[in-house]
C-alpha positions in Angstrom: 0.0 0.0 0.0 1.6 3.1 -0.8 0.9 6.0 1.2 3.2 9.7 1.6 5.0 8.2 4.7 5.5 4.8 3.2 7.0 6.4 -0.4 9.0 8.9 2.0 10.6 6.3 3.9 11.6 4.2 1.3 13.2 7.4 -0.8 15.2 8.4 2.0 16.2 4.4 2.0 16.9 4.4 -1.3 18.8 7.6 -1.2 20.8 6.3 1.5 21.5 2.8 0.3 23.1 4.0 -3.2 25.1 6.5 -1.9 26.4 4.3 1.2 25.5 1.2 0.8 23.0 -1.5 1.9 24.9 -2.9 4.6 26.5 0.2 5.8 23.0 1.9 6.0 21.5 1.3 9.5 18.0 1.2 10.5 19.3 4.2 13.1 20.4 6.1 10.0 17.5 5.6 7.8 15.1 7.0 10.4 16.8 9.7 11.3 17.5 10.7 8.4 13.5 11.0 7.5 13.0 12.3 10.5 11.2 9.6 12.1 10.2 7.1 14.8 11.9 3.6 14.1 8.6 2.3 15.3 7.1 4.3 11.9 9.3 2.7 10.0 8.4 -0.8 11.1 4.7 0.3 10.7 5.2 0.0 6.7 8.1 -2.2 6.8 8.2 -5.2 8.8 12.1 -5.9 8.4 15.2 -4.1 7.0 15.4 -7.0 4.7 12.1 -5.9 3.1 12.6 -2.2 2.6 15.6 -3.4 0.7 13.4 -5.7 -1.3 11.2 -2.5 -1.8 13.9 -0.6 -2.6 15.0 -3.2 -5.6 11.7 -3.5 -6.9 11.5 0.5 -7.1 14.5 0.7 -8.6 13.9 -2.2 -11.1 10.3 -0.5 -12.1 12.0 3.0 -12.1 14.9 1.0 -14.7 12.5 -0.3 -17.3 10.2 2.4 -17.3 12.8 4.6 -18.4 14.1 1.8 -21.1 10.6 2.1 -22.3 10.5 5.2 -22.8 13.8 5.7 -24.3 12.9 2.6 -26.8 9.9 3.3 -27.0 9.3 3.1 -30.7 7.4 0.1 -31.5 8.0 0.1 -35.9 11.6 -0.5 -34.8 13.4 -3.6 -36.5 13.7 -6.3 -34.0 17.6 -5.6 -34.0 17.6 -2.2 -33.8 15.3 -2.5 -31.5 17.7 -4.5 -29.6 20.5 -2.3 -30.5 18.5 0.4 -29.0 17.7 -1.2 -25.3 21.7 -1.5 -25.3 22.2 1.9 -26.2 19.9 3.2 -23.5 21.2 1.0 -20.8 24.7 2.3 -21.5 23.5 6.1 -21.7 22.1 5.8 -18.4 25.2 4.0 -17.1 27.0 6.9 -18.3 25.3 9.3 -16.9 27.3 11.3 -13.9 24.2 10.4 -11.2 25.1 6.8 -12.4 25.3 4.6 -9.0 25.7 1.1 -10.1 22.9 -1.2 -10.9 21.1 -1.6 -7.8 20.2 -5.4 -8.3 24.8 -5.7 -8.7 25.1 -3.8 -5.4 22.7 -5.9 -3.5 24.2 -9.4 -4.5 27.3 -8.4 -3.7 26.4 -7.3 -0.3 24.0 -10.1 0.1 26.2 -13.3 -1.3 24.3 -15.8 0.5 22.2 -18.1 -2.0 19.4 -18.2 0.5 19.3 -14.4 0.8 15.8 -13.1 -0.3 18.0 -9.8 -0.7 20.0 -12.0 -3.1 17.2 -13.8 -4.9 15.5 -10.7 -5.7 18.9 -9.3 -7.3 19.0 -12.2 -9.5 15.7 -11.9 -10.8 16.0 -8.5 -11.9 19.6 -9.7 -13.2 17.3 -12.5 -15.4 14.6 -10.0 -16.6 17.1 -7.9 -18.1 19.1 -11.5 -19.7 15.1 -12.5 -20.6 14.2 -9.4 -21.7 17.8 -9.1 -24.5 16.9 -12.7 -25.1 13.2 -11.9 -26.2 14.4 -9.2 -28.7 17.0 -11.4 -30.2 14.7 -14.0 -30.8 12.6 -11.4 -32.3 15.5 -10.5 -34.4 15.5 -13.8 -35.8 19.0 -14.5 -34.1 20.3 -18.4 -34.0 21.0 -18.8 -30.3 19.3 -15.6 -28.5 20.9 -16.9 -25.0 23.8 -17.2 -26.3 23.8 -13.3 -27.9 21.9 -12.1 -24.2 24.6 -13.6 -22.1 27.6 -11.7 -24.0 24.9 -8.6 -24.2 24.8 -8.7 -20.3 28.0 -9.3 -19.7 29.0 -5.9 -21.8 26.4 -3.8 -20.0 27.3 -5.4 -16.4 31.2 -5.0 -17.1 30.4 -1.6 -18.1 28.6 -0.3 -15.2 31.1 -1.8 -12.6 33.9 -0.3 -14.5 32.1 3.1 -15.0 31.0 2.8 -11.5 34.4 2.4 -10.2 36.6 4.7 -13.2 34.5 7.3 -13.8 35.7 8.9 -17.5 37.3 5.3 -18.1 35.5 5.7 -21.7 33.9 2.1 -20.6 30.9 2.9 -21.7 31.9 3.9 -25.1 34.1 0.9 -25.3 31.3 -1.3 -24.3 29.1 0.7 -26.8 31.5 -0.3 -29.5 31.6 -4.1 -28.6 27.6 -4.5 -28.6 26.9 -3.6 -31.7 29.6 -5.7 -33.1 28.3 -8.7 -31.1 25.0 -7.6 -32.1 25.7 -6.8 -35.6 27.7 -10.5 -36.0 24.7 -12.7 -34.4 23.1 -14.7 -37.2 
């Protein structure tokens, strides 16, 4: 249920994890930081571990509503359509108030298997692989996994590098080697 206090409490989260980190956020910081009681916080969360869950599934509905909009053109070729998703991903990686994909963050702070933290992370990491897959099947390609694997691996490598080397040029670099995987799938 989403209410003002709910939506405030999990943008001051969200603020707060991406700029410090999940793990180094404290429940302690998070309210007082809203300027609230903890017990408000726990009156719309129930745990830490699901405001961080809330948090991903924000950020991951925030993610493709922007890719939708930026690719958004539905008489697109199937491969530029593809092309296009790539090219968004990697603008908004390259982007200055670029933070690191959320869903990376989280399974790196949250490396246990059994982690809902960490399950979550890997779905959203699978929507984006099922998603690529999805437009290169449309495309016609011969082994769309095989194409959405490299495809994720490009974008993924790109964000923790630009996350980490800022002006790197890995976005353009990773630009560069997606359309030539692209434009070689068969």
């Amino acid at each position: 249920m989403a209410t003002p206090m709910r939506e405030h409490i999990l943008g001051v989260a969200a603020n707060l994890f991406s700029n410090r980190g999940i793990n180094a956020t404290s429940v302690d910081t998070i309210v007082a930081e809203a300027g609230i009681a903890k017990v408000t916080l726990y009156k719309y969360f129930k745990s830490k571990e699901q405001l961080i869950v809330e948090y991903l599934r924000q950020y991951d509905d925030k993610l493709w509503k922007r890719l939708k909009e930026a690719t958004g053109k539905s008489e697109t070729a199937p491969k530029a359509k593809l092309a296009g998703l790539v090219d968004a991903i990697l603008d908004w990686i390259g982007d200055e108030d670029f933070k690191g994909f959320a869903f990376i963050n989280a399974t790196v702070e949250f490396p246990q298997l059994e982690s809902t933290v960490h399950q979550t992370s890997i779905e959203f990491a699978r929507t984006l692989r099922d998603t690529l897959t999805q437009l290169a099947r449309e495309a016609g390609i011969r082994k769309p996994e095989a194409l959405a694997l490299q495809l994720a691996l490009v974008i993924e490598g790109a964000a923790i590098t630009e996350t980490t080397q800022r002006g790197s040029g890995a976005v353009d670099h990773a630009r560069e080697l997606a359309h030539i995987v692209i434009n070689s799938a068969t």
